[in-house]
C-alpha positions, 0 to 999 in steps of 0.5 A, spaced: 717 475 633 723 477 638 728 472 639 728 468 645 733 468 650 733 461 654 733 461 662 738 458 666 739 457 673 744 461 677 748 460 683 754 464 686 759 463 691 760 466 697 767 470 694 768 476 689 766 473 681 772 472 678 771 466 673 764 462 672 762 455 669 756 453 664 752 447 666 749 443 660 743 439 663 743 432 661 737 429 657 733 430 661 734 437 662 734 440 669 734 436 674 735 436 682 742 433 681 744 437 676 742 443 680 746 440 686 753 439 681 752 447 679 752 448 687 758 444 689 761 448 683 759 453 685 761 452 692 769 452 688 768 460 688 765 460 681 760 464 678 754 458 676 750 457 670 746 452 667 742 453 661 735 450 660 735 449 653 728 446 651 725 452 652 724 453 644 720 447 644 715 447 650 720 447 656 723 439 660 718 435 660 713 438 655 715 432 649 718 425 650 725 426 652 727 422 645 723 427 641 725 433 645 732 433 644 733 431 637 728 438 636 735 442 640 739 445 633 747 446 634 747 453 632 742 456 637 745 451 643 752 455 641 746 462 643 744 459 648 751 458 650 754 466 649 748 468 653 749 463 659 756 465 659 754 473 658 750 472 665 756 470 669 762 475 665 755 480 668 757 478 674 764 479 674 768 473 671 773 473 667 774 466 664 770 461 662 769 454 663 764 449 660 762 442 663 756 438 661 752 431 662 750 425 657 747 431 653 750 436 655 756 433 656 756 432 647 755 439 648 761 440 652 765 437 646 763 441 640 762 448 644 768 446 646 771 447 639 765 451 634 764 456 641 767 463 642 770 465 651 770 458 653 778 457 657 777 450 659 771 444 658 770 438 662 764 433 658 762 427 661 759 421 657 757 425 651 754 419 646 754 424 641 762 425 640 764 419 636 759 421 631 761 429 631 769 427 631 766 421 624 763 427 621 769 431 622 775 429 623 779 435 624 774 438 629 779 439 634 777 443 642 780 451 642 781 451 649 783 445 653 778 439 655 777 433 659 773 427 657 770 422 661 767 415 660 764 409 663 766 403 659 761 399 661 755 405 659 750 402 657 748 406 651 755 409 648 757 403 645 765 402 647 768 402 640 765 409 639 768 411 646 776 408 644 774 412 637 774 418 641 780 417 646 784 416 640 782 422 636 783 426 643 788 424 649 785 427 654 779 422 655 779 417 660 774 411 660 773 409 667 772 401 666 767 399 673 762 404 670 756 406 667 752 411 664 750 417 669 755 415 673 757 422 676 749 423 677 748 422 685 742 419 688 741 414 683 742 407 681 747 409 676 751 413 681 758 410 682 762 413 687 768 412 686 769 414 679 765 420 681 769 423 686 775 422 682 773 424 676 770 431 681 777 431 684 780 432 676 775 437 673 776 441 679 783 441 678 783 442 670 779 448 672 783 451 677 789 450 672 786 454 667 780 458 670 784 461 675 
């Protein structure tokens, strides 16, 4: 059986392609905000793609979120990756960059640092990175990477949080949010700390992705 590639949703700016930004989704794969985040990315003058990755395992929605994510292997994320990244040098871009949410924000960190053509990673609130970096403790990012947290998240306990910001210097804890605090349109949306964290992604990626 031939090997499948992932779909992705794609948004391009108004300006000539010179550089892109993979989106990973959230638990719960791609939703409307998430659709909106890769929008204002792209809105930036970046080339936008957004991977769905649970299309082995039946597409969003087909298993219980829970069931469904754990089923995601690291090695054929990373592939899924590279053909998201493909798209948008097919397009023109030059230099990459990744961001992600939740989940995607875990798999920021370790494309980040197990990935190939990535120049600058922003990761928001990845629940999985202190257990990444405590089963090795010499992973380390190959290109420059921002972390943000909530320190009030109700799912990422806070010590797992400062264990990452001292094993990597570049993460800031936002100590009046939560979890999901950039997620627009929800309870969980703190707009202040989003918009400030939006500003310094913004600006790391600028810096590096231009």
């Amino acid at each position: 059986m031939p090997e499948l590639e992932p779909p992705y949703f794609l948004a391009r700016p108004t300006t000539p392609v010179d550089a892109g930004v993979v989106v990973i989704h959230e638990g719960g794969s791609i939703e409307p905000w998430l659709i909106r985040m890769s929008e204002r990315i792209a809105g930036e003058g970046y080339a936008v793609a957004a991977p769905e990755l649970y299309f082995r395992t039946g597409g969003p929605g087909a298993k219980p979120m829970g069931e469904q994510y754990q089923e995601v292997q690291l090695d054929e994320m990373l592939t899924d990756l590279v053909g998201a990244t493909a798209a948008l040098r097919g397009l023109g871009a030059k230099r990459i960059g990744v961001t992600g949410f939740c989940l995607g924000g875990s798999y920021t960190w370790y494309a980040a640092c197990h990935g190939e053509g990535f120049d600058a990673a922003v990761g928001f609130y990845g629940g999985d990175i202190p257990s990444y970096i405590a089963s090795d403790p010499e992973m380390k990012p190959r290109c420059p990477t921002l972390l943000f947290y909530g320190g009030a998240d109700q799912w990422i306990p806070r010590e797992g949080m400062d264990a990452v910001a001292a094993h990597h210097p570049d993460t800031t804890i936002y100590p009046n949010a939560g979890h999901a605090f950039m997620r627009d349109g929800s309870e969980l949306y703190v707009a202040d700390t989003a918009a400030e964290a939006w500003e310094r992604m913004r600006a790391h990626f600028r810096e590096h992705l231009a």
